[in-house]
N, C-alpha and C positions, 0 to 999 in steps of 0.2 A: 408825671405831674409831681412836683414838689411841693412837699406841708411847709409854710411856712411858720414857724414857730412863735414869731416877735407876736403875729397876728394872728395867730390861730385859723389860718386859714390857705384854704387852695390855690396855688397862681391857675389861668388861665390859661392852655394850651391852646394854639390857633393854627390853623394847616391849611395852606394854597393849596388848590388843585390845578392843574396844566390844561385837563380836560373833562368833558364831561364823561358820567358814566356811574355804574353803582361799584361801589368800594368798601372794602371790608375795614372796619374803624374800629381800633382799641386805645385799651385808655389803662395802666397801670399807677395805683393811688400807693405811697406806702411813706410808712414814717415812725420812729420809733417811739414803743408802745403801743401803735395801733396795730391792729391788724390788715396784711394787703389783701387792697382790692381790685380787683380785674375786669373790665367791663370790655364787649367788644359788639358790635352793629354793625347792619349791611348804610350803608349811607347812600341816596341817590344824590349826583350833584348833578347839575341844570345848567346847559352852556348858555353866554350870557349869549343877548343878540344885537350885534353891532351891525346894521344895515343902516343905508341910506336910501331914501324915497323922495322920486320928484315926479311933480305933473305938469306936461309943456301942454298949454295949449295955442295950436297955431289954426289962424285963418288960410282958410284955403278955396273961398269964394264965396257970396253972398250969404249969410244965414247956415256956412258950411265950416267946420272946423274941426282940424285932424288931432289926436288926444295923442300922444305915447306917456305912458307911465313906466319909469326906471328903478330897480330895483336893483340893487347892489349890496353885497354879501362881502363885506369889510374884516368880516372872520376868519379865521383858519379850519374851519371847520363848515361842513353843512350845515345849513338851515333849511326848515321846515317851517314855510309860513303859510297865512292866509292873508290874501291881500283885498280890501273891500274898496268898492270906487261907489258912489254916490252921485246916480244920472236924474236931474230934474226934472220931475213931466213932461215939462215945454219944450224938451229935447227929442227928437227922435235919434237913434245907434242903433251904429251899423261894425259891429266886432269881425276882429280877423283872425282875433281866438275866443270862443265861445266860455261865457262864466260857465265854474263846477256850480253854481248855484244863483239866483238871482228871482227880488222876489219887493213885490210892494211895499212901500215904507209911506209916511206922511213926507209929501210934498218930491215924491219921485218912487226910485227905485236904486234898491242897493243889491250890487253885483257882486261874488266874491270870487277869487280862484285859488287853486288850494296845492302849492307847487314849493318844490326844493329848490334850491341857488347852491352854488358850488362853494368851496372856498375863494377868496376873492372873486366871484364870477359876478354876474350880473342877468336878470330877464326884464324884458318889453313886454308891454301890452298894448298893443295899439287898436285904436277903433276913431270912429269918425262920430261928429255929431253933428245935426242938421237943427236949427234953433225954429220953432214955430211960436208965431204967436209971441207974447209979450214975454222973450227972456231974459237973463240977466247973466252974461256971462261970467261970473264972479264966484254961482251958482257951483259950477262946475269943478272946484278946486276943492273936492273935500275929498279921502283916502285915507287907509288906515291900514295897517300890518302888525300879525299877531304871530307871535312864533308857535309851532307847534312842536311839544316836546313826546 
C-alpha cells in the first residue's frame, strides 16, 4: 500500500480472486517517517452463484399435469444448493424424487431438496400434479434456490 502524501492518506488496495476458498491476506503500509506496518489474515472468499432456474408446467390429461424443474449450474465450479418448490393444497403430487424435506406452509406446502450441480451441469426434478377442486394453475409457479456454502 502506498502513503500518499499530497493527501495524507492510504490508496486502496483491491484483489480478484479466481476462486473460492480461505486465503492468507497481507497488507504491508510504509512511508517515510512513519513506522512500517504489516498486517496479515485468513480471509474466507464465497463463490458467487450463477445458476439458472425454470419451471415447465405441462398438461398431460384432465385435472393432470407433469412439473419438471431445471436447474443449471452456469459456474465453473460446484454448487451447493437448496431448491424449494411450493405445491398448493388444491393439488395432490406425486414425486419421482422424493423432497430432503417438506412441510406445511399457509395455503400449501413447501418442498425442499438439498443437492450439488456440477460445473456447467444441470438436475431435474420432476413430479406430476393432479388439480382438485377449485385450482388455479398459476398457483404453481413459485421456486426458489439458495446456495449452500
Amino acid at each position: 500500500m502506498v502513503f500518499n502524501e499530497s493527501g495524507m492518506m492510504f490508496h486502496v488496495y483491491n484483489h480478484s480472486f479466481s476462486e473460492a476458498g480461505t486465503f492468507m491476506w497481507n497488507v504491508t503500509c510504509n512511508a517515510f517517517g512513519y513506522e512500517q506496518s504489516t498486517e496479515e489474515d485468513d480471509v474466507l472468499i464465497y463463490p458467487r452463484t450463477n445458476i439458472t432456474a425454470s419451471k415447465i408446467v405441462s398438461s398431460i390429461g384432465e385435472d393432470l399435469f407433469s412439473v419438471i424443474i431445471n436447474i443449471t449450474n452456469n459456474a465453473g465450479y460446484q454448487d451447493h444448493l437448496y431448491l424449494y418448490d411450493f405445491i398448493p393444497s388444491d393439488y395432490n403430487v406425486t414425486y419421482t424424487l422424493l423432497p430432503n424435506s417438506s412441510r406445511l406452509v399457509t395455503g400449501g406446502n413447501a418442498s425442499s431438496w438439498d443437492f450439488f450441480v456440477n460445473p456447467s451441469g444441470f438436475r431435474n426434478i420432476t413430479y406430476n400434479l393432479e388439480g382438485t377442486g377449485d385450482y388455479n394453475l398459476k398457483d404453481t409457479f413459485m421456486i426458489g434456490a439458495d446456495p449452500l456454502w
